[in-house]
C-alpha positions in Angstrom: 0.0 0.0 0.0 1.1 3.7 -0.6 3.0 5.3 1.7 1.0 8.7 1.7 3.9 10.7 4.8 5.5 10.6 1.0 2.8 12.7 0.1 0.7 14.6 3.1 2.4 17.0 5.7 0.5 17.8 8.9 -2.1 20.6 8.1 -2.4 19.4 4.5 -5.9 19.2 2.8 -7.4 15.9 1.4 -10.5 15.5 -0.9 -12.0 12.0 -2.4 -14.3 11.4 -4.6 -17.9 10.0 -3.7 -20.4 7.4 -4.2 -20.0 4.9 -6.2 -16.2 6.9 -7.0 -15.1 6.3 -3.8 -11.4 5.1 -3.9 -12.5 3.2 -0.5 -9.0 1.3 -0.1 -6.8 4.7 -0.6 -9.2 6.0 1.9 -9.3 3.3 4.3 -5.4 3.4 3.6 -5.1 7.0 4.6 -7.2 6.4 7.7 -4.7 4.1 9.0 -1.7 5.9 8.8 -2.9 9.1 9.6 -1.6 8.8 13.0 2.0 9.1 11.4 0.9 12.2 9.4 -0.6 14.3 12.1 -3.8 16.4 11.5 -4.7 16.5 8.1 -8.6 18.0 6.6 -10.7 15.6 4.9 -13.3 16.3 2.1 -16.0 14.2 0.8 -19.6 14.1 -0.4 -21.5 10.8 -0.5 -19.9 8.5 1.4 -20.7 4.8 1.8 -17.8 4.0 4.0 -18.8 3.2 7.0 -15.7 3.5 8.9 -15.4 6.9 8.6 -17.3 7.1 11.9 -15.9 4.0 13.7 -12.1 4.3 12.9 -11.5 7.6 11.6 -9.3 9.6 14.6 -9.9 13.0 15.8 -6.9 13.8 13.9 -8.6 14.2 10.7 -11.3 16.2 10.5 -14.2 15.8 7.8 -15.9 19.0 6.0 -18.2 18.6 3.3 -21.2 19.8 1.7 -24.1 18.1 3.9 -24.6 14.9 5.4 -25.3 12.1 2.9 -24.6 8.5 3.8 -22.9 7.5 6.5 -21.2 11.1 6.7 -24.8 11.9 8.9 -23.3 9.5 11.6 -20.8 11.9 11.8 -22.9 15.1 11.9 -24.7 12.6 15.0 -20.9 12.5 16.9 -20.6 16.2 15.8 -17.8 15.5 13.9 -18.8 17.1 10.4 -18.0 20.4 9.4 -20.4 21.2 6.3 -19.8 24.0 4.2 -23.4 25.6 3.0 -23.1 26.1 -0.3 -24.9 25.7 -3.7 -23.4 22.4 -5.6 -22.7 25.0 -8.3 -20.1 26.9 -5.6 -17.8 23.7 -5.5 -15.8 24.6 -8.2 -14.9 28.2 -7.3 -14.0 26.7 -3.9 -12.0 24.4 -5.0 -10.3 26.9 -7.5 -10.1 29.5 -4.7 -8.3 26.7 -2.4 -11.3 27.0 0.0 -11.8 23.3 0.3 -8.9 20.9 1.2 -7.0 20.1 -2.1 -3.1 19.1 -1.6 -3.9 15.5 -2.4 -7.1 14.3 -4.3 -7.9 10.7 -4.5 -9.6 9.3 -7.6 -10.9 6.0 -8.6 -10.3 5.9 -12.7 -10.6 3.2 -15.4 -7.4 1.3 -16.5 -5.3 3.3 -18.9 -5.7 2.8 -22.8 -3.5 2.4 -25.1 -2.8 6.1 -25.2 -1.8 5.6 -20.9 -5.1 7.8 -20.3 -7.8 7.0 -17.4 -11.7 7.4 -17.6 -13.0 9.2 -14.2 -15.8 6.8 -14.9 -19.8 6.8 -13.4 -17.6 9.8 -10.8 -16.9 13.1 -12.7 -19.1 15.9 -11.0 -16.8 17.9 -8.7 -14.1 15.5 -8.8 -12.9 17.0 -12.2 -13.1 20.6 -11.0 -10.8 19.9 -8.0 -8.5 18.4 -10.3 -6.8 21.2 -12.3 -6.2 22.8 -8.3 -4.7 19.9 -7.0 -0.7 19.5 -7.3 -1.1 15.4 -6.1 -3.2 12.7 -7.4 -3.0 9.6 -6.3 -5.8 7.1 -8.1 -7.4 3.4 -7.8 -7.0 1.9 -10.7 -10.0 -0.1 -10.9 -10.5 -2.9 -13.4 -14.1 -2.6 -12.7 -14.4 1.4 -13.6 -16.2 1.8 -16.8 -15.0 4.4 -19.5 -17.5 6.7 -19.7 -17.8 10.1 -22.1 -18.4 13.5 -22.0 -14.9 14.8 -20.0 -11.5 14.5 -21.5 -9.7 11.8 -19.7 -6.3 11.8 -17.5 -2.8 11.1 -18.1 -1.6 8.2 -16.2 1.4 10.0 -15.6 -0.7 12.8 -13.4 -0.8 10.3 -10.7 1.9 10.9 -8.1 1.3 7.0 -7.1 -1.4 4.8 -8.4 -3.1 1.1 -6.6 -4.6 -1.3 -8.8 -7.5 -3.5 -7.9 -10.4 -5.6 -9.5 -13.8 -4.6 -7.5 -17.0 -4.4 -7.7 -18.5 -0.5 -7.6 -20.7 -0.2 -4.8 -24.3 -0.8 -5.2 -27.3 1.8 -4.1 -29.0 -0.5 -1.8 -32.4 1.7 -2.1 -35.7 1.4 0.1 -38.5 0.6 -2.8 -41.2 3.0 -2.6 -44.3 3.0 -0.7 -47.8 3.7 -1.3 -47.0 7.6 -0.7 -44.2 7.7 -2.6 -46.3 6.1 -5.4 -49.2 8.4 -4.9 -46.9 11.4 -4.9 -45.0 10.5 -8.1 -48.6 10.3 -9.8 -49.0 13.8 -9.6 -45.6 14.8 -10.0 -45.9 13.1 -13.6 -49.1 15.2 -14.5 -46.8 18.4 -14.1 -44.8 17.0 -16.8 -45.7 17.0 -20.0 -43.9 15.0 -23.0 -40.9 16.8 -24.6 -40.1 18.6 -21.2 -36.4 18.2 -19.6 -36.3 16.9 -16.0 -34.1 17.2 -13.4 -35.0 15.0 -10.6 -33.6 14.6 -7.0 -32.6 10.5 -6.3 -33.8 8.0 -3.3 -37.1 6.2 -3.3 -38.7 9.1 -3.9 -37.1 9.8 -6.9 -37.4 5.9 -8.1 -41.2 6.4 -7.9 -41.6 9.6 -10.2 -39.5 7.7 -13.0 -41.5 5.3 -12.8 -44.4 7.3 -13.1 -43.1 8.9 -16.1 -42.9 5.7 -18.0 -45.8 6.4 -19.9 -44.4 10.0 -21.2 -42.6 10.7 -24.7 -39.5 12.2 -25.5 -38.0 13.2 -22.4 -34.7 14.8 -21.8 -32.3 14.9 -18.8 -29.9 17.1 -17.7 -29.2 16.2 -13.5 -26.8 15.1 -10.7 -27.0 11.8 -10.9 -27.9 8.9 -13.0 -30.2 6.0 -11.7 -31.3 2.7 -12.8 -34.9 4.1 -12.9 -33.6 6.3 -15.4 -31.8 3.8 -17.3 -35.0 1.9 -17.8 -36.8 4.9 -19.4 -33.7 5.2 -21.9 -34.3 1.4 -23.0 -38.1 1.8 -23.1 -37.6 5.4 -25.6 -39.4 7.6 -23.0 -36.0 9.4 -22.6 -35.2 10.8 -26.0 -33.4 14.0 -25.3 -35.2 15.2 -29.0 -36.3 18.5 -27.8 -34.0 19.5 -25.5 -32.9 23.3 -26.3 -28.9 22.3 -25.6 -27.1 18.4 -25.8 -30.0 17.3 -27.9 -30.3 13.8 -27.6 -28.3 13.4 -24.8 -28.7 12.0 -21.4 -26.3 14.9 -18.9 -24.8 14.3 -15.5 -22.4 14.4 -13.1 -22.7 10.7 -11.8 -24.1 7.4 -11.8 -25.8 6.0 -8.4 -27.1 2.6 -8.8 -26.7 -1.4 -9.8 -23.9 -3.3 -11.3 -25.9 -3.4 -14.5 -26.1 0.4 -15.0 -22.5 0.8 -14.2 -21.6 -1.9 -16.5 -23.4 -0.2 -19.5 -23.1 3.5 -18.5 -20.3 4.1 -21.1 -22.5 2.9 -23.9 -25.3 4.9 -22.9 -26.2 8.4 -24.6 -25.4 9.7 -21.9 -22.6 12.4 -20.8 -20.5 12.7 -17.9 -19.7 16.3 -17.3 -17.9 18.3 -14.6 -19.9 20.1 -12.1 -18.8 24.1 -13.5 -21.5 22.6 -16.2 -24.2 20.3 -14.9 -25.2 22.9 -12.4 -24.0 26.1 -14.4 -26.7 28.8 -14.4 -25.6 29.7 -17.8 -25.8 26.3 -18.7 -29.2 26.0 -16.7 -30.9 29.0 -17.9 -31.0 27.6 -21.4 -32.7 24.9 -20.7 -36.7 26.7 -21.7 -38.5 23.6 -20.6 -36.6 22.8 -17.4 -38.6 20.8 -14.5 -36.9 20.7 -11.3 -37.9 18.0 -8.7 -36.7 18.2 -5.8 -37.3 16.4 -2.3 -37.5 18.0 1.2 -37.6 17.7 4.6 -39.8 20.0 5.9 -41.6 23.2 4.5 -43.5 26.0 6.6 -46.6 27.9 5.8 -45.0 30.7 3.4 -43.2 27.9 1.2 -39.4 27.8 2.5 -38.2 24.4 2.0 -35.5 22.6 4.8 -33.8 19.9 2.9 -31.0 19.7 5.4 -31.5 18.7 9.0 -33.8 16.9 10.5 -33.7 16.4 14.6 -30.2 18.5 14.3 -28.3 16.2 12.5 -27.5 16.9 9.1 -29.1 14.3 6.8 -29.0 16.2 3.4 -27.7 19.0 1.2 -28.2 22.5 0.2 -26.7 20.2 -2.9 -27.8 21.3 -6.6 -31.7 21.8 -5.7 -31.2 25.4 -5.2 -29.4 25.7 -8.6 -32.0 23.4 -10.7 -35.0 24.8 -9.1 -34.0 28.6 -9.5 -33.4 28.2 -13.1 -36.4 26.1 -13.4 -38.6 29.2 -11.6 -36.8 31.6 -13.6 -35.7 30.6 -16.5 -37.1 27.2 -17.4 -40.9 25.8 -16.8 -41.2 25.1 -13.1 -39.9 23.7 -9.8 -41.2 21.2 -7.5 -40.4 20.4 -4.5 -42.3 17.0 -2.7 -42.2 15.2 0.4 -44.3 13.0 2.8 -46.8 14.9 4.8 -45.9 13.3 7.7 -43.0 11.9 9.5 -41.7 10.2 13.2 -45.6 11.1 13.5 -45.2 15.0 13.0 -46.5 17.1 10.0 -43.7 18.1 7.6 -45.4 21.2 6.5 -45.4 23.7 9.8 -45.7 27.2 10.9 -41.8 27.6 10.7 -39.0 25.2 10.1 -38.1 23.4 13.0 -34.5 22.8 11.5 -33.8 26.3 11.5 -32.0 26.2 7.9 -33.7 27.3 4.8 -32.7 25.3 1.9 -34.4 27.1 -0.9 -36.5 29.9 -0.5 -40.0 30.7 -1.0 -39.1 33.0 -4.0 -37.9 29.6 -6.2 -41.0 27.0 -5.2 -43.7 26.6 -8.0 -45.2 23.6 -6.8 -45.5 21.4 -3.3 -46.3 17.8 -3.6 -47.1 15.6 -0.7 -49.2 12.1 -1.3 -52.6 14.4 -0.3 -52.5 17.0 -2.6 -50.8 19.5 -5.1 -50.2 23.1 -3.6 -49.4 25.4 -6.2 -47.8 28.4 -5.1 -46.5 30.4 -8.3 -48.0 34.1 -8.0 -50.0 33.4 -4.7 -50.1 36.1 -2.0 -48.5 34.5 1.6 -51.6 34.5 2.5 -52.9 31.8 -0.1 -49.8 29.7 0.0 -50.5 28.9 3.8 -54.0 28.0 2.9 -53.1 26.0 0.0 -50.3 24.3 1.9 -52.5 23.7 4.7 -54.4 21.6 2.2 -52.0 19.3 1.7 -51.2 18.2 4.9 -52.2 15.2 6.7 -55.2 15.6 7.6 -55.1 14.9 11.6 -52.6 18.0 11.3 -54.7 21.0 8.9 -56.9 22.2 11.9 -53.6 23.2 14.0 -52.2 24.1 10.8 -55.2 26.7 10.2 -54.9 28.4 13.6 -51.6 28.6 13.4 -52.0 30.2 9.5 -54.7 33.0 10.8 -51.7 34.4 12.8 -49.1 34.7 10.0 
């Protein structure tokens, strides 16, 4: 195994990528010797690794941009330092040094004939840190499909390089229930045929593509690519034909999902692009017939939406919903935000957030879903959003709901 004191000096900054990217041995690796480093700063998004909580030391810290995976078992410890920020903001950070970036570590294809290396179903901020980082040091995983859309790296960039022959890891997802189900329904009905969805992933998001398996010609342009959304590209419901930019095209940052979909993503038509474009507002405002859907939390009576913490730990992401649904509010056709209306037997629409962080603000909500109701909110005083909103809560919770609306 690598060596990394060859590499790392104490203070020094090291990002990984996430997901299904995750160079888990470098990182396990890392983990180990860091007690011959001294402190270092970690960065990660989505991380499956579930020793980050049990066996990382106190000498490395973690800062990222929420709490996804098993990084919320951190936030629980109070060991996570997030960063708020729009996903779109990564790049500048990185660029601007503002996120740890001495070392990166990647997971990449094998070379080809040419020595160069795919970054695989794991381009999104991983190839924005890149260009800022003076040390790579890469998995070289047998298993890492070649996948287009970003030019590919030099063997010879990485300072040291591990080979293995492992399976990517698999989203072990919750199937929808009967709200999630009931939800995606009318989330589809938004939607019409031709439009270009961006749409936020979990079993919520499995249940609205497969609601949408009866539309025509759909395009994409998100985070993250799913096995839901694989299936609409084999059954021709995702055509990309009408999309206003990368017509035909299938664009995103990642791939989250089964052995099957990372086996074929490479000879999908789809494009794995950096972050500085997938979430791009210039990139984004182009997009005329641009659907956010986006899940939350919690939203109060006025229409801000908490996507972050719920019981103060962090269990989300400011993440790329504020970018997709501002440009789908100004710019594009309309954003929609959904969740259950209840949870741990409380009401997830109330008077006022109870997490204390607004995710996206009432100025960039078109639409609230939950599994009783469709709340839309475009042009509506304050006054008529809390009444509609009130509508669509469980219905144990509205009278409470309405008292507490006659004093906004």
């Amino acid at each position: 195994m690598i060596d990394f004191r060859q590499f790392l000096s104490r203070g020094d900054g090291v990002w990984w990528g996430q997901a299904a990217a995750e160079p888990r041995p470098l990182v396990d690796a890392l983990i180990l010797q860091s007690a011959r480093i001294g402190p270092i700063r970690t960065f990660t998004g989505l991380s499956w690794n579930d020793q980050l909580d049990i066996t990382m030391p106190g000498r490395m810290s973690m800062v990222s941009y929420g709490g996804l995976g098993e990084l919320r078992e951190l936030s629980k410890s109070g060991r996570l330092d997030v960063v708020p920020c729009h996903y779109s903001a990564l790049p500048r950070m990185f660029a601007e040094r503002r996120l740890p970036c001495d070392v990166g570590l990647v997971q990449v294809s094998p070379p080809d004939a040419e020595g160069m290396c795919s970054l695989g179903v794991g381009v999104d901020y991983v190839a924005d840190a890149i260009p800022h980082t003076p040390t790579l040091i890469a998995e070289i995983n047998a298993q890492m499909p070649v996948t287009l859309g970003t030019k590919p790296i030099s063997v010879d960039r990485f300072a040291a390089t591990i080979s293995t022959d492992r399976p990517l890891p698999e989203d072990t997802l919750r199937a929808p229930g009967e709200a999630d189900r009931v939800i995606a329904a009318q989330i589809a009905q938004l939607i019409d045929d031709g439009d270009t969805v961006q749409l936020g992933v979990g079993s919520l998001g499995a249940a609205v593509l497969g609601a949408l398996a009866c539309h025509q010609d759909l395009g994409i342009h998100t985070g993250m690519i799913t096995d839901g959304l694989l299936r609409l590209v084999d059954e021709g419901v995702v055509t990309g034909k009408h999309k206003e930019i990368d017509t035909g095209l299938v664009v995103v940052g990642t791939a989250l999902g089964s052995a099957e979909l990372y086996k074929r993503a490479g000879d999908l038509p789809v494009r794995f692009l950096p972050t500085s474009y997938t979430h791009a507002p210039q990139v984004l405002s182009q997009l005329r017939s641009l659907v956010s859907v986006n899940f939350a939390v919690e939203v109060d009576l006025t229409g801000q939406v908490g996507a972050e913490v719920s019981r103060g730990v962090y269990i989300g992401a400011v993440g790329g919903q504020v970018d997709f649904a501002r440009a789908a509010a100004l710019t594009g056709k309309r954003s929609i935000f959904a969740l259950r209306a209840t949870s741990h037997a409380a009401s997830t629409i109330k008077p006022a957030l109870e997490g204390g962080v607004v995710t996206t603000t009432r100025s960039d909500v078109d639409t609230v879903v939950t599994e009783y109701g469709v709340a839309n909110l475009r042009g509506c005083s304050l006054g008529e959003r809390a009444r509609r909103l009130c509508a669509i809560a469980a219905p144990e919770f509205r009278d409470q709901l309405d008292r507490e609306r006659s004093r906004l």
